[in-house]
N, C-alpha and C positions, 0 to 999 in steps of 0.2 A: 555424848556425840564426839568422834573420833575429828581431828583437823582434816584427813583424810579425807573425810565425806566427801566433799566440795571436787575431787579427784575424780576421773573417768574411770570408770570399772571397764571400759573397750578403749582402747583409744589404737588411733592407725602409730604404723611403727615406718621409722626412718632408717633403714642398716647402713651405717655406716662404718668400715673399719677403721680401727686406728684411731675413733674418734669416743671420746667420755665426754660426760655433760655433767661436773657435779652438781647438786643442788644449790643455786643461791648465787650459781655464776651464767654467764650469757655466750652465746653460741651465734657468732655468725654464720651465713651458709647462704651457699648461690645455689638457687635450685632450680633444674633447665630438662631433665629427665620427664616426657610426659608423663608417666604413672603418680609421680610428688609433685607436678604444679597441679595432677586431678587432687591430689593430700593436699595440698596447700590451698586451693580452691575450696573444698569441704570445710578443711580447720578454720577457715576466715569465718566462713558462712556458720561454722555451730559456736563451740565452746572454746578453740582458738586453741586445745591441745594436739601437740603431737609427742611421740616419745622416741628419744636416740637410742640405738641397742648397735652393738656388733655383731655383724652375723661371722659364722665362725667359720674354717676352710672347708667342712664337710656338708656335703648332701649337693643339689642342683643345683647349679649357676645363680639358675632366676630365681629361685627359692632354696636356700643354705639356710644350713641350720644357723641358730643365734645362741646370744648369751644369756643365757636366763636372767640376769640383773640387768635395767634399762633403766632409763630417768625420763618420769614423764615430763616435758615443757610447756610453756603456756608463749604464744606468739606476741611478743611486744614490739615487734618493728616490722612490717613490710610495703614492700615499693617493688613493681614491675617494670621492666627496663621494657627498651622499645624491639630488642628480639625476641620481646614474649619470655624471660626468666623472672622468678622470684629472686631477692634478695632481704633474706628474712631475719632478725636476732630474734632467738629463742632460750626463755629463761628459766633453768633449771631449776625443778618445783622440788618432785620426792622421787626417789627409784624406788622401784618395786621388782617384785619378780612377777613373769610369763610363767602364770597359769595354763595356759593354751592357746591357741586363737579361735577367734571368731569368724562363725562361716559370714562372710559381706559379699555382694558381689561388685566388690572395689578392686580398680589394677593392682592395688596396694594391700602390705597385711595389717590386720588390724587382732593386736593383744587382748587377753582376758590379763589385767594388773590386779595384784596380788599385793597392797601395798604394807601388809603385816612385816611387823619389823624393822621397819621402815620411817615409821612414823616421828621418829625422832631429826628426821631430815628439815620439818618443818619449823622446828625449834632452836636457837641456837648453840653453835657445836662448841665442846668443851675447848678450852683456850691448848694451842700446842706452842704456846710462846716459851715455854719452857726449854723447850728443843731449836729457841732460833741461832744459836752459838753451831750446837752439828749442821744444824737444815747449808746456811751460808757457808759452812765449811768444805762442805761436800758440793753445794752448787757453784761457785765460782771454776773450780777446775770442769765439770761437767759440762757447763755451757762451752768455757774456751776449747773442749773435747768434742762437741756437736757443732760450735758457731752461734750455738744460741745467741742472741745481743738482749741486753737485761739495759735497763734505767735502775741501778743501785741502790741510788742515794732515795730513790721512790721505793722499792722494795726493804729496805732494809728499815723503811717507817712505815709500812703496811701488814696489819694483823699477817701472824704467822699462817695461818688458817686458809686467807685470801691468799698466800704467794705459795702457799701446797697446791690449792687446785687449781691456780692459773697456771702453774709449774707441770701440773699433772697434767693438764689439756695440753699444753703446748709441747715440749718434750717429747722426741722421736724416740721413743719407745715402742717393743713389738706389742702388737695388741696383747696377749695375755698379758702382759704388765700392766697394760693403761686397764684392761678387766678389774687387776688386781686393786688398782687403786681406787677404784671404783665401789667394789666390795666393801673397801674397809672404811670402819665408820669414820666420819668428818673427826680432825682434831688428831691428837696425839699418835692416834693411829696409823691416819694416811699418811701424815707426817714422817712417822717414821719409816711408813712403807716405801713411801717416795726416798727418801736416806737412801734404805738398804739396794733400792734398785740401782740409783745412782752410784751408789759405792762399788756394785756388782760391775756394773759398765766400765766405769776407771778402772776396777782391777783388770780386767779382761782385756781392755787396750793398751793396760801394761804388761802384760802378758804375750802379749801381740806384739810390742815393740820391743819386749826381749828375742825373742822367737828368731 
């Protein structure tokens, strides 16, 4: 029996751009759009999954294509304010790939997840502590390059692992990067993908301030 099981084979999708959920980390979100407080209404009332995916710039406004890799979530905080919005944390379980979707007749879309491949999300990810000398090498000039504001002396004693993908969710990146990061597997990997993009950005602002 697969850890997986326990996972939604449909679950409703939340397109947000710009926005990643790795697994293992948590997801604020205000949510005021009728069609997600009817998803957030539903997600209370069953299994309490929703999944984050990017929709990407092609196809209809209302319905744009997405990214084939999403992360499904499981709802661990919600409270309704008194304008009628959710305010929800949602905790990144496993990404999968869109198979397709499901016919529902929900405002909202609702995924066939595909979580092959994936399965290693639930398990813990190989240590990228190895790379925390480049990781902090490259982030300190990167933040004072975006504004980012960092707690240091907190990150520099927090798993290498934990400060890629809170780095990776936070960090003003074009979406196809935060995709990219996304893709790639937990640990030394994203690790070093997070690096490379960063380093890409500084060089290019240095390039820009020669110019």
């Amino acid at each position: 029996m697969s850890q997986t099981d326990a996972l939604p084979l449909e679950i409703a999708l939340f397109p947000i751009r710009g926005c990643i959920l790795p697994p293992g980390e948590h997801l604020p979100l205000n949510v005021f759009e009728p069609r997600y407080l009817n998803m957030i209404d539903d997600a209370i009332a069953g299994d309490g999954h929703i999944a984050i995916v990017q929709p990407r710039s092609e196809g209809p406004r209302d319905v744009p294509r997405l990214e084939r890799v999403a992360t499904a979530g499981r709802i661990v905080s919600h409270s309704e304010t008194q304008d009628g919005r959710y305010l929800i944390v949602l905790a990144g379980m496993c990404r999968f790939a869109i198979s397709g979707e499901a016919v529902r007749r929900t405002p909202y879309r609702v995924a066939r997840a595909d979580y092959t491949g994936f399965e290693a999300d639930l398990d813990p990810a190989p240590s990228a502590d190895g790379l925390r000398q480049r990781l902090f090498d490259v982030m300190r000039p990167y933040f004072d390059l975006t504004g980012l504001s960092a707690d240091w002396a907190s990150l520099l004693n927090a798993p290498v692992n934990t400060v890629v993908d809170r780095v990776a969710m936070a960090a003003p990146l074009a979406p196809g990067s935060k995709q990219a990061l996304l893709t790639a597997h937990a640990g030394p990997e994203r690790a070093r993908t997070l690096c490379a993009l960063m380093s890409d950005a500084l060089a290019r602002a240095g390039e820009a301030g020669r110019a």
